[in-house]
N, C-alpha and C positions, 0 to 999 in steps of 0.2 A: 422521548428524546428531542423531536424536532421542537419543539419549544423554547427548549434550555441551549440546543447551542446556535441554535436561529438567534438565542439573545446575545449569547458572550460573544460565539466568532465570528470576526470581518467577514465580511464578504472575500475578502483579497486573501485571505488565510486558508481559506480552502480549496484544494486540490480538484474539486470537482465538485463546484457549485450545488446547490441542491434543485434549481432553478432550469436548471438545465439538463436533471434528468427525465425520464419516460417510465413509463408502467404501460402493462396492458393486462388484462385478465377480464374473461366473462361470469365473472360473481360479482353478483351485487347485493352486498350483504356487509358483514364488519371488516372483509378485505378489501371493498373499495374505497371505505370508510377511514382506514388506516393510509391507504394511499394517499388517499386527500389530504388527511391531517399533515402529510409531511408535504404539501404544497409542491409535488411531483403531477408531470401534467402527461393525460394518459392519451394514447394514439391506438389508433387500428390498422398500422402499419408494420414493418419490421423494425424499425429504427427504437425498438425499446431497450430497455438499458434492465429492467427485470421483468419477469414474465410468471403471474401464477396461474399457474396451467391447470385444466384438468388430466387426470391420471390416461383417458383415452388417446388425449391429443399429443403425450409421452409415448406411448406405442404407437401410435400412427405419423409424427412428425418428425421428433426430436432425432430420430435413425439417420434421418435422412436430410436433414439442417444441419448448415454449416453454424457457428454462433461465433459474434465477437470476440474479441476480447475482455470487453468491458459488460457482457451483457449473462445475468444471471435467470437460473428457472431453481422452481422449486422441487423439485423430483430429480431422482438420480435413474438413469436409464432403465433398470432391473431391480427396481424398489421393491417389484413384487417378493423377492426373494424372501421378503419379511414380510411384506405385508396382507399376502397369499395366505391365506389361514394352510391350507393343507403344504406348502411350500416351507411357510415357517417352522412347521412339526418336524419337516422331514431334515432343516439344516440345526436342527437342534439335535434331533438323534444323530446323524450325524457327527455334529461336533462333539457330543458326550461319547461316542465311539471313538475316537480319534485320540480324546486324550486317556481314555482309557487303556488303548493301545500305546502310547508313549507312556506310560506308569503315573499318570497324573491322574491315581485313583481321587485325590480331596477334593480337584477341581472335578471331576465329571461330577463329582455328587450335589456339587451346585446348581447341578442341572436339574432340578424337581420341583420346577415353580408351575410344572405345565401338566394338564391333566391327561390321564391315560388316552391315548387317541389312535384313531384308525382312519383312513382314507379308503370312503364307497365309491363304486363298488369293486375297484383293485383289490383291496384287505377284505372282503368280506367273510372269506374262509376263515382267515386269523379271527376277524373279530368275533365270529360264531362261536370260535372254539373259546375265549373272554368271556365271553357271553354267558356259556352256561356254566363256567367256574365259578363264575361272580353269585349266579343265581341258585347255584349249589350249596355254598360257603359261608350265604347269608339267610338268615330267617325273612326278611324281607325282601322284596321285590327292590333290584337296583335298577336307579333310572339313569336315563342317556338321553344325551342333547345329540343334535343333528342342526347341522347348520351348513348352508351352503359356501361352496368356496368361496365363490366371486360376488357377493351382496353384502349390505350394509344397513344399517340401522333398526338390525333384529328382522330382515325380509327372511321369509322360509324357513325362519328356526322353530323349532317343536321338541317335545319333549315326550319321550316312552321307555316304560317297560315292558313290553311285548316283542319277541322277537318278527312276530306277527304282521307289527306297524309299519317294520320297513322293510319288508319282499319282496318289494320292485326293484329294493338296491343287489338283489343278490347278481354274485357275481357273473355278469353278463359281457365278456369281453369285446364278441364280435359284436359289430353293429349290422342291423338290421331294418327296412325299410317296417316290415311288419311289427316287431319286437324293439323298436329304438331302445337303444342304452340309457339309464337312468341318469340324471343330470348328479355331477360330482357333487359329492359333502366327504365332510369329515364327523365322524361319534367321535363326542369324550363322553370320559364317566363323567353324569352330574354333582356337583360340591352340594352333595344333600344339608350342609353345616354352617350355610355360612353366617357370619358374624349380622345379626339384628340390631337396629337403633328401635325403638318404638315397634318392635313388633312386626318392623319391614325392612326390606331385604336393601340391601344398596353397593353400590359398586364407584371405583375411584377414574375419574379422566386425566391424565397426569400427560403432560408436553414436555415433550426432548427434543432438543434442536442439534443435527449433525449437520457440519460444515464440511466436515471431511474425512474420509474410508482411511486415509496415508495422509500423515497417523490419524487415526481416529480420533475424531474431538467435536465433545458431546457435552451441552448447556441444557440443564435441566430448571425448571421454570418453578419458582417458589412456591407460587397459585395452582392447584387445580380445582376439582370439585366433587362433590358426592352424590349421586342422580340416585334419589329413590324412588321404589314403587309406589304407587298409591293404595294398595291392598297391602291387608296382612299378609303374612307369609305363611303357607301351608304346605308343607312336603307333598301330603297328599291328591293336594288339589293338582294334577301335572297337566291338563290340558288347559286352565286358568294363563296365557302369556300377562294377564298385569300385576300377577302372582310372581312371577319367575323374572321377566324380559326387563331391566331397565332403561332401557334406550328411550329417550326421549320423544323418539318419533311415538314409538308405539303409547307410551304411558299418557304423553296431548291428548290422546282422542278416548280416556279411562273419564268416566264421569264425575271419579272424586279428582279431579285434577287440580292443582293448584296453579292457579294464572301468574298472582302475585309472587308467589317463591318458585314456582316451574319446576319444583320437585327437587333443588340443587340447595347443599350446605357449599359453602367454602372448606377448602383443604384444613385451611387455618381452627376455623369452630373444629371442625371435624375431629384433628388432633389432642386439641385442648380437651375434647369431650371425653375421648380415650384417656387420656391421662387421666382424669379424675376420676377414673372408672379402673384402668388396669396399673395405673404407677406411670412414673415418668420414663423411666429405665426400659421395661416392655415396649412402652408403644416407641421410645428411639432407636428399640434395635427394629423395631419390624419397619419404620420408615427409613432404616440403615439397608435394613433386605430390600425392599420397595426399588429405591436407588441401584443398588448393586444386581437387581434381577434385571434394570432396563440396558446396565451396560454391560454384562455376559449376551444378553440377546441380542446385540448390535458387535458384539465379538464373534459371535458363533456366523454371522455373513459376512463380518469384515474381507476375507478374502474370495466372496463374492461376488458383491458388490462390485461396479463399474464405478472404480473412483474418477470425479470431473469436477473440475476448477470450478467450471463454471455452475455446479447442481450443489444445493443444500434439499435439507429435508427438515421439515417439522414433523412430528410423531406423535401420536395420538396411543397412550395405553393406554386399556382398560384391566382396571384389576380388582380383583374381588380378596377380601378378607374371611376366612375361615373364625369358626370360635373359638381358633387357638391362636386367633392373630397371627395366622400365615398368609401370605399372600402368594397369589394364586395369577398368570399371566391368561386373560382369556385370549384376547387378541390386539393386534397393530395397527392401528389405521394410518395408511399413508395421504390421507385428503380426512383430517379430522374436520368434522363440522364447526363451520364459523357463522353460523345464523344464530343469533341470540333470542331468548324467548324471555328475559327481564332486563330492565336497567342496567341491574347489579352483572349480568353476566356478558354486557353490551359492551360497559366500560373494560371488565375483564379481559376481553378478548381482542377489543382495541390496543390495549395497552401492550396484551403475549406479540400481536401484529407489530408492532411498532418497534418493542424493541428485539423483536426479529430483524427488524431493516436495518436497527441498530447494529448489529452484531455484523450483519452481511455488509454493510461499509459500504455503501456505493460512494459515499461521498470522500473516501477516504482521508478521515481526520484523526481513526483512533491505531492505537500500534499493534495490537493482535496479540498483547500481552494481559489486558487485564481478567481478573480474577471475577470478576460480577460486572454487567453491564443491563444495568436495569433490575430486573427481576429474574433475570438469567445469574448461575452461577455455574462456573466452570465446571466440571465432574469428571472429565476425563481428556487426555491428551497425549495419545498414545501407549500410558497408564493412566488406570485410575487418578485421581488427586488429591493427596491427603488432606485433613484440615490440620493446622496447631495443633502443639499437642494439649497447651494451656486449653484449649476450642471447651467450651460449653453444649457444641454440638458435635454428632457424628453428620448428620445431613443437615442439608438448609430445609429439604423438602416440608414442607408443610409450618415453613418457619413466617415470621414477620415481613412483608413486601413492602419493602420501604424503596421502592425501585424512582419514588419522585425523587428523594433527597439522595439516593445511588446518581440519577443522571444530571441534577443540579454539579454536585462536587465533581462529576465526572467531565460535563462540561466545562464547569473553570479550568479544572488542572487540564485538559487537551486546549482551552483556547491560549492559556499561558507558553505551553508550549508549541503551538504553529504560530504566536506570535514572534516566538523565538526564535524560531526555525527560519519566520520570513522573516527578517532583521538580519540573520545570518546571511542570508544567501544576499538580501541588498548589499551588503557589505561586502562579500564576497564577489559580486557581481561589479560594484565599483571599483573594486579591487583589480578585476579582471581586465576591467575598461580602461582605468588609467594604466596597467599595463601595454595593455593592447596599444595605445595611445604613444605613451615611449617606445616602443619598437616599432611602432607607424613613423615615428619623428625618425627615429636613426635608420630607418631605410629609405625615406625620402631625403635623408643628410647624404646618405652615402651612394643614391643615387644622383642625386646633384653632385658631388663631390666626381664620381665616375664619369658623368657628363660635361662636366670643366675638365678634365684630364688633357687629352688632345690640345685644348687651345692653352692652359698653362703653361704644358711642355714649351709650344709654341711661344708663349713668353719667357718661360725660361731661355729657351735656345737665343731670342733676341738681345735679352741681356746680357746674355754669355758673348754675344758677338759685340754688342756695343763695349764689355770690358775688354774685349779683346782689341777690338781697332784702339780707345783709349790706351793700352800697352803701347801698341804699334805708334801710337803718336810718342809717346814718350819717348820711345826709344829712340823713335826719328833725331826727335832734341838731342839725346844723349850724344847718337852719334855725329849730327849738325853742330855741338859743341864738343866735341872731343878736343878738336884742335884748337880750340882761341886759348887766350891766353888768360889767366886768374882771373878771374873776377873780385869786383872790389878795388878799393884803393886800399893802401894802407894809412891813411888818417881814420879810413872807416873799420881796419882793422884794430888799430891804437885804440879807439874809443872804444872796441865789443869786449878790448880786453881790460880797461878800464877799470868795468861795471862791474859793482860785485855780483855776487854768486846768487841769480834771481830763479824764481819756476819760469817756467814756457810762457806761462801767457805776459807776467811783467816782462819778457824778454822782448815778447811779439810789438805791447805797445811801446817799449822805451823804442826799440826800430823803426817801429813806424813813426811816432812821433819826429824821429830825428831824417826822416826820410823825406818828411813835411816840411819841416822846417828849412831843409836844402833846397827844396823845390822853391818856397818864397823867396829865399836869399838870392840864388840863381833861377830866375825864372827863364830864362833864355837858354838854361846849361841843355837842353833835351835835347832843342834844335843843333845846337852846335859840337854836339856827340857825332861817334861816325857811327857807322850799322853797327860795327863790333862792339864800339863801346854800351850800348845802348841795349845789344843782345845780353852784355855782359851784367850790365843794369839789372833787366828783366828775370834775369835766372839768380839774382842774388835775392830779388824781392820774392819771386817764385818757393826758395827756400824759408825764409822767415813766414811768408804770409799762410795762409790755407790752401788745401790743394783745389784747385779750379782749373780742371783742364782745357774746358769750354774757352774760358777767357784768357786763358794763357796761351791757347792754341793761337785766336784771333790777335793775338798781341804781338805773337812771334811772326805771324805773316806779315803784319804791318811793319817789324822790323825789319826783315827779309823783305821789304817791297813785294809782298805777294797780295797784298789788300784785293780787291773787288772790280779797282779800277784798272790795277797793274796787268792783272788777267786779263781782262777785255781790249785795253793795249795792246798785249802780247799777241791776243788769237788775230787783234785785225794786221798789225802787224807782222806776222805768219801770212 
């Protein structure tokens, strides 16, 4: 993945740079390998953003840690539930009781992927009593596996038909300092049958990725691999482990070992082989069972399980093929082995790492919708998930990993759309601003506008008083001239009535023109006016001309001897 959208998306496009997350984990092997690849930079602090844990440091930390928001581990608190070899037996019968009890006889009979089994030395009565049914029933000797609960990579496993072999495990409840109680295992019956390539025995490593318990949602991985023995296979031989055991640790240290192939086909050969051996039909329904036996197992703890945001799980099956092409669930590993022993299984395991981180989205760029991401494909999502019906397959399992040219197209179409997404929000965010920006304007309007109030008013009330003395002066005139006599002569009457019939303003200048012209004619006439007539003058011209109170005021005191000088007269006078 980090490749492909380190190429297409901005920088500025993603949610949560890639640059700027944290890892931490104490393996170093193809999980720090995988970290690296995505240029995520690793600390030995808490400040990590994912964390892959060992399964010890889950029971001894995780109980008791708070975890971010943003920060993910790879174990779910009570994984053991499933991954507990004698724990998983017990949530299986279980669950095939349960629905047995609710009349869901079809589904409990799906429960038959797993071999007869008993938990030493609790069951040992039960199993006794197995025991010699089985050895009763059959002309040959039946053998049984023993395997302890809590180990890994074939530690402590053996193989007997003797009740003989294992008498230590009888049941011994109390403990005692003399007599210590025998360390847990669980017997199954051994798959005396199972399906040969070449004459050797082999078994399937298949990876399922759950993200989440509510709903349950499960990516199963296109790749896995087929680990064989390096020895023929002989029933008889049962204390032979390079005979029986294909676990890798054990079969390295076999003399006929292969360095260059490490004992591993790919899923892929594997299937194809099958087909041209048992039909195409056969081997898709039993990779159809394969599939449907990993998600009844991850149903039957679903209500288990401690679901948590922040915990995924990678899952490690092993599964063996009968010669009737049944498969068979031996066990869960919750910490599958990520140390590679070829090239070929280096890259493989890099790639399942990588788009695991894919899928878990620290970077948050993808929608939690698609259907394949990398070499992951969907398989269940609180149901199953059908394919087409047109589909050419029932599973993808063991199909073509074309997971390069899946996360190429996968990257464009997401960097297409967070380019879109960020162009929205620019937009919407100038959008916001130049809002913001207009209602910033009309509240510093209307606070200015609130802050002129008071001294407006204030100007209003003054001009309301300057109209008001202006009245008061008029009126003064009015009644200062109530009493004189007409204004005008009538030669100046004779001529207004003369005129014809003009608008206002030809009226204004014929008057005043001819007002002009008296004044040239008699330039002495002003002087030799009396006050009355002169007042009388003043308020004919007052009528014709424009209103000007200002000048008409100073004009009429000058009439009235009230000028600037008369005053000052008067006061010394006084």
């Amino acid at each position: 993945m980090s490749e492909y959208f380190r190429k297409y998306i901005k920088k500025e496009h993603y949610a949560n740079h890639y640059s700027n997350l944290k890892f931490k984990t104490s393996f170093r092997n193809c999980i720090l390998e995988a970290f690296k690849r995505r240029l995520w930079k690793e600390t030995e602090g808490d400040d990590w953003d994912i964390m892959w844990a060992e399964k010890e440091w889950i029971h001894e930390v995780l109980d008791h840690t708070h975890l971010q928001a943003n920060q993910k581990i790879n174990h779910f608190r009570n994984h053991y539930e499933l991954t507990r070899k004698d724990l998983m037996i017990k949530n299986f019968k279980r669950y095939k009781k349960n629905l047995e009890r609710e009349g869901k006889s079809e589904e409990a009979n799906n429960y038959n992927f797993f071999p007869l089994t008993f938990h030493l030395p609790s069951e040992y009565p039960i199993f006794f009593e197995e025991f010699k049914r089985q050895s009763t029933n059959s002309d040959t000797k039946t053998a049984w596996i023993m395997k302890p609960i809590g180990k890994s990579q074939g530690k402590g496993i053996f193989i007997f038909n003797k009740i003989q072999q294992i008498s230590q495990w009888k049941n011994t409840l109390r403990y005692s300092q003399d007599n210590p109680q025998a360390e847990a295992y669980i017997v199954q019956k051994y798959i005396a049958d199972p399906l040969l390539i070449g004459g050797k025995k082999f078994d399937m490593r298949i990876y399922l990725l759950c993200t989440s318990y509510q709903p349950l949602t499960l990516y199963l991985y296109r790749t896995g691999f087929a680990r064989f023995t390096h020895h023929r296979y002989d029933s008889e031989d049962i204390s032979n482990t390079y005979v029986h055991l294909t676990n890798v640790a054990i079969q390295k240290t076999s003399d006929n070992y292969d360095e260059k192939l490490g004992g591993k086909w790919n899923l892929q050969t594997l299937k194809l082989y099958l087909m041209t051996k048992y039909g195409q039909e056969k081997v898709a329904e039993t990779f159809y069972n394969i599939q449907m036996l990993m998600i009844r197992s991850l149903q039957a703890v679903q209500k288990i399980i401690i679901n948590d945001k922040h915990c995924f799980e990678l899952y490690g099956f092993d599964i063996l093929l009968d010669a009737q092409l049944k498969p068979w669930l031996l066990e869960v590993n919750a910490s599958p082995s990520m140390t590679s022993n070829t090239p070929v299984d280096f890259e493989l395991k890099c790639g399942l790492l990588d788009d695991v981180f894919t899928i878990i989205d620290l970077e948050k760029v993808l929608t939690g919708n698609e259907e394949q991401i990398g070499g992951f494909d969907l398989i269940c999502k609180g149901t199953p998930v059908k394919l087409p019906i047109n589909s050419t397959f029932t599973t993808y399992l063991g199909a073509f990993n074309n997971r390069q040219q899946q996360l190429k197209k996968i990257a464009k179409s997401t960097a297409i759309r967070l380019a879109q997404t960020y162009s929205e929000g620019q937009m919407k965010a100038i959008e916001i601003g130049s809002k913001g920006q207009k209602e910033k304007e009309e509240k510093d309007k209307q606070m200015r506008s609130s802050s002129k109030g008071p001294q407006a008013m204030q100007n209003g009330s003054s001009l309301n008083n300057k109209s008001n003395n202006l009245t008061k002066q008029n009126t003064i005139m009015k009644r200062n001239t109530a009493n004189l006599p007409a204004l005008g002569t009538l030669q100046n009457k004779s001529n207004l009535k003369r005129q014809p019939l003009q608008n206002a303003g030809q009226q204004q200048q014929i008057q005043q023109s001819q007002s002009n012209s008296s004044k040239k004619n008699n330039p002495n006439e002003d002087s030799m006016l009396s006050a009355n007539q002169k007042l009388q003058k003043l308020t004919q011209e007052s009528k014709i001309n424009q209103f000007q109170p200002y000048k008409q005021q100073s004009q009429y005191n000058e009439v009235m001897g009230m000028g600037a000088g008369s005053r000052n007269l008067q006061k010394n006078e006084e």
